[in-house]
Every structure is written in structure tokens, then in C-alpha cells.
DOMI-72047 format. One line per field, with one value per residue (C-alpha): x negated, y, z negated; residue number from 1; residue in one letter. Coordinates in steps of 0.1 Angstrom, whole numbers. Each point is the difference from the previous one (the first is absolute). Layout:
px = c(X / ...) $
py = c(Y / ...) $
pz = c(Z / ...) $
i = c(NUM / ...) $
aa = c(A / ...) $
! end
This chain:
px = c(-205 / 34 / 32 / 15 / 21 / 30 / 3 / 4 / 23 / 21 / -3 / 15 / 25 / 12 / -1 / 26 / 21 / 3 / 12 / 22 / 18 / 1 / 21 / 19 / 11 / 4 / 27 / -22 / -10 / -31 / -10 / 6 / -26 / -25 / 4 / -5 / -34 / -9 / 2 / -19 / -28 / 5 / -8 / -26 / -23 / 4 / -13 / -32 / -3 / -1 / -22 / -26 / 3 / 3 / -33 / 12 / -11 / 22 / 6 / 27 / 17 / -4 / 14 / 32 / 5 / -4 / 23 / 26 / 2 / 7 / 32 / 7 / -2 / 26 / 24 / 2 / 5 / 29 / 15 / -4 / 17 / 30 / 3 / 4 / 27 / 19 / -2 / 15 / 26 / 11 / -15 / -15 / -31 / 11 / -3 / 27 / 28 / -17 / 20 / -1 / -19 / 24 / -7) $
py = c(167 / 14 / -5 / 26 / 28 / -17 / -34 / 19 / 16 / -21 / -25 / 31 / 2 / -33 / -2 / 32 / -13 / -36 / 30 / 13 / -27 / -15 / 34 / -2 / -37 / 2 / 6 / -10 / 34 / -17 / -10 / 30 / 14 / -24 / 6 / 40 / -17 / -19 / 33 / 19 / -20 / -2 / 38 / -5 / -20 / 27 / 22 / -21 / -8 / 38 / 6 / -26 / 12 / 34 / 8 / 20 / -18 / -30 / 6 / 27 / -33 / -12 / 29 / 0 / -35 / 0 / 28 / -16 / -31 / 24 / 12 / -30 / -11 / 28 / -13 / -31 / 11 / 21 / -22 / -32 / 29 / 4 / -37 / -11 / 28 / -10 / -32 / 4 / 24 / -24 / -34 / -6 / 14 / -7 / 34 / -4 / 2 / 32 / 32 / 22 / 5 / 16 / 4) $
pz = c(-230 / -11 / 26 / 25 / -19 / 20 / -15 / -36 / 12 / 24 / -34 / -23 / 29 / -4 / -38 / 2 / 27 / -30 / -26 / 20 / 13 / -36 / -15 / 29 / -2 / -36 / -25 / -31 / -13 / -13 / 35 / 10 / -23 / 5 / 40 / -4 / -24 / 37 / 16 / -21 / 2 / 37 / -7 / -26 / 29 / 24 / -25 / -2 / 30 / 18 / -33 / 9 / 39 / 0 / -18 / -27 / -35 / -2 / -43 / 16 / 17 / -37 / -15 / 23 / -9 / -34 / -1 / 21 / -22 / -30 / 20 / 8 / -36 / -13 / 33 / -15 / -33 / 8 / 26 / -30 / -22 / 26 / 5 / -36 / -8 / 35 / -15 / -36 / 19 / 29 / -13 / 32 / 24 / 30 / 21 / 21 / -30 / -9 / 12 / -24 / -31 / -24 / -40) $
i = c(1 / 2 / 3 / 4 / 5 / 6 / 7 / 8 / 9 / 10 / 11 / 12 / 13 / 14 / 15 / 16 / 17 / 18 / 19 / 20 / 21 / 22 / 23 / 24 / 25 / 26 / 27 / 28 / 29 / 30 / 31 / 32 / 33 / 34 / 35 / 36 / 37 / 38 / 39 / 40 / 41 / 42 / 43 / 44 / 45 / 46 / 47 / 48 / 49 / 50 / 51 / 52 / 53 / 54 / 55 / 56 / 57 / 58 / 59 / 60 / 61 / 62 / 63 / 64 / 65 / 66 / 67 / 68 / 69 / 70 / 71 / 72 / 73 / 74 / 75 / 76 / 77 / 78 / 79 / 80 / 81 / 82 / 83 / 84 / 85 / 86 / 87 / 88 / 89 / 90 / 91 / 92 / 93 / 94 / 95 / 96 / 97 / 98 / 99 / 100 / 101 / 102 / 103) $
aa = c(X / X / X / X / X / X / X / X / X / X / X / X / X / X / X / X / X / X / X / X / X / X / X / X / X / X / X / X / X / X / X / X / X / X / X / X / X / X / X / X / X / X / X / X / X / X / X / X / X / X / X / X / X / X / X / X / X / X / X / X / X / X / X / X / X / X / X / X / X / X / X / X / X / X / X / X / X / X / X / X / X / X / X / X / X / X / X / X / X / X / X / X / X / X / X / X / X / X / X / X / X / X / X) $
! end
């Protein structure tokens, strides 16, 4: 016996709501990524879960998922790309020295 569709997603809720506060009370852009990582997969079990509960076949919940960690793959290349060449520019990561990102 599976649980009510609203524990998923009152716990999806509350993983997003952890994401969100960590970008916001962060100045590490690496925490910053791995915060938008907690939301996405805040995301990700939303798409499961409405999957599982809606009656549709739950391999689309899959396929959204699956799809959504493959963006969230190339966001964290690029953002790791921006980081390091902040870094050899300004010798430090800390996003709050960051104002302007001139060649």
C-alpha cells in the first residue's frame, strides 16, 4: 500500500524550500550549485510521484527524470566552467566580490 499523493509531495516541498534557502544563504558558488541540485530533485520526485498517481504509465515520470538530471548535468558543467575562470581571474569564489565579469 503506497502513501497519499500529499506526503510526496509536501516531502518534495520541503526538500525545495532546503535548496532554496541554501542559494539564498550562500556566497559559495559551489553551494549554490549543489542547492539548485536539491531543488531539482525536489522536482524530479514530483515528477514520479504525479506519475505513479495519476495513472498514466509511470516510465513517463522516468523519462522526465532522467531528462532532468541530464540538464542538470550540463548546469553544473557550465556553472564549474564559470567558477574556475572567476577563480584564475579574481583568485577567489566567493560570490559576493563578483560584480562584473569582464575579459
Amino acid at each position: 500500500m503506497a502513501l497519499p499523493l500529499f506526503y510526496y509531495v509536501a516531502l518534495s516541498l520541503l526538500i525545495f524550500f532546503i535548496g532554496m534557502l541554501g542559494f539564498i544563504r550562500s556566497h559559495n558558488p559551489v553551494q549554490m550549485l549543489i542547492s539548485i541540485e536539491v531543488m531539482l530533485n525536489a522536482a524530479n520526485l514530483n515528477f514520479i510521484a504525479f506519475a505513479f498517481y495519476n495513472g498514466i504509465n509511470p516510465a513517463w515520470g522516468s523519462v522526465a527524470v532522467i531528462f532532468s538530471i541530464g540538464i542538470a548535468a550540463a548546469e553544473a558543467a557550465v556553472g564549474l566552467g564559470i567558477i574556475l575562470a572567476v577563480f584564475r581571474i579574481l583568485k577567489t569564489v566567493d560570490a559576493t566580490h563578483v560584480s562584473t565579469l569582464r575579459g
